[in-house]
C-alpha positions as CSV (number, residue, x, y, z in Angstrom):
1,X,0.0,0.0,0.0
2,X,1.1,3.3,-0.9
3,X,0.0,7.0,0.4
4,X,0.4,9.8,-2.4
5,X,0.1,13.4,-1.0
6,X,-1.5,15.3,-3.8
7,X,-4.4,18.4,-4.2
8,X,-8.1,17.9,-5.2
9,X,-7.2,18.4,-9.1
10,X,-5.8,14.2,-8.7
11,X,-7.5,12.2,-11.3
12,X,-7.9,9.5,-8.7
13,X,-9.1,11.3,-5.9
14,X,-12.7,12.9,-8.2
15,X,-13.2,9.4,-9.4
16,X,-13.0,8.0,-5.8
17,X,-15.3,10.5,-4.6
18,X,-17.7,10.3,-7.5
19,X,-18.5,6.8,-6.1
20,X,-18.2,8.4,-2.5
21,X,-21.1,10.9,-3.4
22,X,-23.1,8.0,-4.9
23,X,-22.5,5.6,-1.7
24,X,-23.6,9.0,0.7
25,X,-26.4,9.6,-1.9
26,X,-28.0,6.4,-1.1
27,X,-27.2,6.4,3.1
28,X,-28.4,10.0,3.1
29,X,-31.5,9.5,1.2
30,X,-33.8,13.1,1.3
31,X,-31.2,14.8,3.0
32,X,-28.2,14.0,0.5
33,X,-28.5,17.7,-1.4
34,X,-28.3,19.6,2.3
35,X,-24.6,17.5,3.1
36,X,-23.4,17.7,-0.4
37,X,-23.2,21.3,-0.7
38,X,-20.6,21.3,2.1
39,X,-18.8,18.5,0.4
40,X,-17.1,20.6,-2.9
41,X,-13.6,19.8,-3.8
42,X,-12.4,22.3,-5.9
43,X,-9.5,24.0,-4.1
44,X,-8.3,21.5,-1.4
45,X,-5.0,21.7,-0.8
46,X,-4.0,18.3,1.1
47,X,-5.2,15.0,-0.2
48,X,-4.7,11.9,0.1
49,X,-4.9,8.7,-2.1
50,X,-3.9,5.4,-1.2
51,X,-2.7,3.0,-3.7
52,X,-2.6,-1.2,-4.0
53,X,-0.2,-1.3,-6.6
54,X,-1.8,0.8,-9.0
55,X,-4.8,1.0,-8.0
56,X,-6.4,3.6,-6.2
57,X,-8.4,2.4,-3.3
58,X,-9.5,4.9,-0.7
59,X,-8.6,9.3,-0.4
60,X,-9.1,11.5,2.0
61,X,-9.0,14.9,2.6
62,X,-8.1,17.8,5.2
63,X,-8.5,21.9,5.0
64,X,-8.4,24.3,7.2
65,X,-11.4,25.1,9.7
66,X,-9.5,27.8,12.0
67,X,-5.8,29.1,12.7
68,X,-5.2,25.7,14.3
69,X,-7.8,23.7,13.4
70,X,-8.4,20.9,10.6
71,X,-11.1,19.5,9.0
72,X,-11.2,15.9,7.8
73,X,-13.4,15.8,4.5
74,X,-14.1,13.3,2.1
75,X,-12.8,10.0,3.4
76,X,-14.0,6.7,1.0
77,X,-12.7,3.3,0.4
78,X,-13.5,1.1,-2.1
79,X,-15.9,-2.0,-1.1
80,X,-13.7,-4.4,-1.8
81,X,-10.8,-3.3,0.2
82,X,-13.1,-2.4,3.4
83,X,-11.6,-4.2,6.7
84,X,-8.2,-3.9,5.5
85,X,-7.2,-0.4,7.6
86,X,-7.0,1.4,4.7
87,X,-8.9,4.0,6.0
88,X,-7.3,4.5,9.3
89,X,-4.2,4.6,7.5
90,X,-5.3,7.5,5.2
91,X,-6.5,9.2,8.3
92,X,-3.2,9.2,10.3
93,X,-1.6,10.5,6.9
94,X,-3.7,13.2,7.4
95,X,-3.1,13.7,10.9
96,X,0.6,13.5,10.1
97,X,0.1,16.0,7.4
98,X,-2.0,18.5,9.5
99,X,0.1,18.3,12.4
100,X,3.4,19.3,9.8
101,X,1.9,22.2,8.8
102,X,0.7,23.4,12.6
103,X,-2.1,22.0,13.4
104,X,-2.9,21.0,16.8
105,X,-6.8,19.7,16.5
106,X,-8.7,17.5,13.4
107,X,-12.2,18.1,13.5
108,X,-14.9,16.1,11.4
109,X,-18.5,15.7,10.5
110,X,-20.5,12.5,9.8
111,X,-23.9,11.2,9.4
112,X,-25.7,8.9,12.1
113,X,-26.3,6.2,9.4
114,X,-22.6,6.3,8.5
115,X,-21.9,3.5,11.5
116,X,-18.7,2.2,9.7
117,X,-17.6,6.0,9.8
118,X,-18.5,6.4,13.2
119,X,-16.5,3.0,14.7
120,X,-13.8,4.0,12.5
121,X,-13.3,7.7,14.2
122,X,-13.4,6.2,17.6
123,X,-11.1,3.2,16.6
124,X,-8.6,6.0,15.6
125,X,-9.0,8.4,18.7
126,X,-12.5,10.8,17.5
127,X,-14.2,11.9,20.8
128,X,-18.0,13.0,20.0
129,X,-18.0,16.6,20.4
130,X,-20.6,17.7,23.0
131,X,-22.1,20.2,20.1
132,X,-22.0,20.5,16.4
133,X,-19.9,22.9,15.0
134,X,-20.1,25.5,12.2
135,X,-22.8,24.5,9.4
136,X,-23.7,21.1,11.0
137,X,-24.9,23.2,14.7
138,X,-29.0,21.7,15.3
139,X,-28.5,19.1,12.3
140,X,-30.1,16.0,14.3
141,X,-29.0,13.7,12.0
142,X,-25.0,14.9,12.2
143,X,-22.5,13.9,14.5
144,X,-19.3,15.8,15.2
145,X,-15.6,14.4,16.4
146,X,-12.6,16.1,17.1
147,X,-8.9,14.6,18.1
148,X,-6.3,16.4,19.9
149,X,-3.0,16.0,17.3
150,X,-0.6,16.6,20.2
151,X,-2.3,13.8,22.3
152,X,-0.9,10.4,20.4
């Protein structure tokens, strides 16, 4: 497995989340149009794709929320290569990443039918946060994590 650091203009990383956006279409259901306006990708800086061989398998994403604050956005992995740790690898990349360029805190949003997201978060450190922040504040069906990057 291989991790390339790259920007949202990666041919890998818009095909990956074209089938993200499909997957979160059908979880999200009704309310798929409200998340996906907060979900654009032009202009993000620091991405990650993860590669078997050649073959891309999972991305994520972070951008900056505040002076010192990240946001993880945009994290998918293929079907097939679920239960692997792809995904927690892609998110400590980020951490990593975030934490190079200053960073003390990652901050992230998912859905409450997004349970594989959810174990994954707290599997890799995610604490609930005790209320939503920014655009997701009084959105029932959102759940908010954050992870101190000086606490490993």
């Amino acid at each position: 497995m291989t991790f390339l650091r790259t920007d949202s203009e990666n041919t890998d990383f818009l095909a990956l989340v074209k089938q993200l956006d499909a997957y979160l279409s059908e979880k999200d259901g009704d309310e798929h149009s409200f998340y996906a306006q907060f979900n654009k990708v032009d202009s993000i800086k620091h991405v990650i794709v993860a590669y078997d061989g050649d073959l891309s398998v999972g991305c994520g994403a972070i951008k900056a929320f505040s002076q010192d604050v990240m946001e993880v956005k945009r994290m998918y992995v293929l079907p097939t290569q679920r239960g692997k740790g792809v995904a927690s690898q892609i998110l400590q990349h980020l951490e990593a990443w975030a934490r190079e360029l200053g960073y003390s805190k990652c901050i992230l949003e998912t859905g409450t039918r997004q349970e594989e997201a959810i174990i994954l978060y707290q599997k890799n450190g995610y604490k609930r946060m005790i209320l939503n922040y920014g655009q997701y504040e009084g959105v029932e069906n959102s759940l908010c994590f954050e992870k101190d990057l000086d606490i490993l």
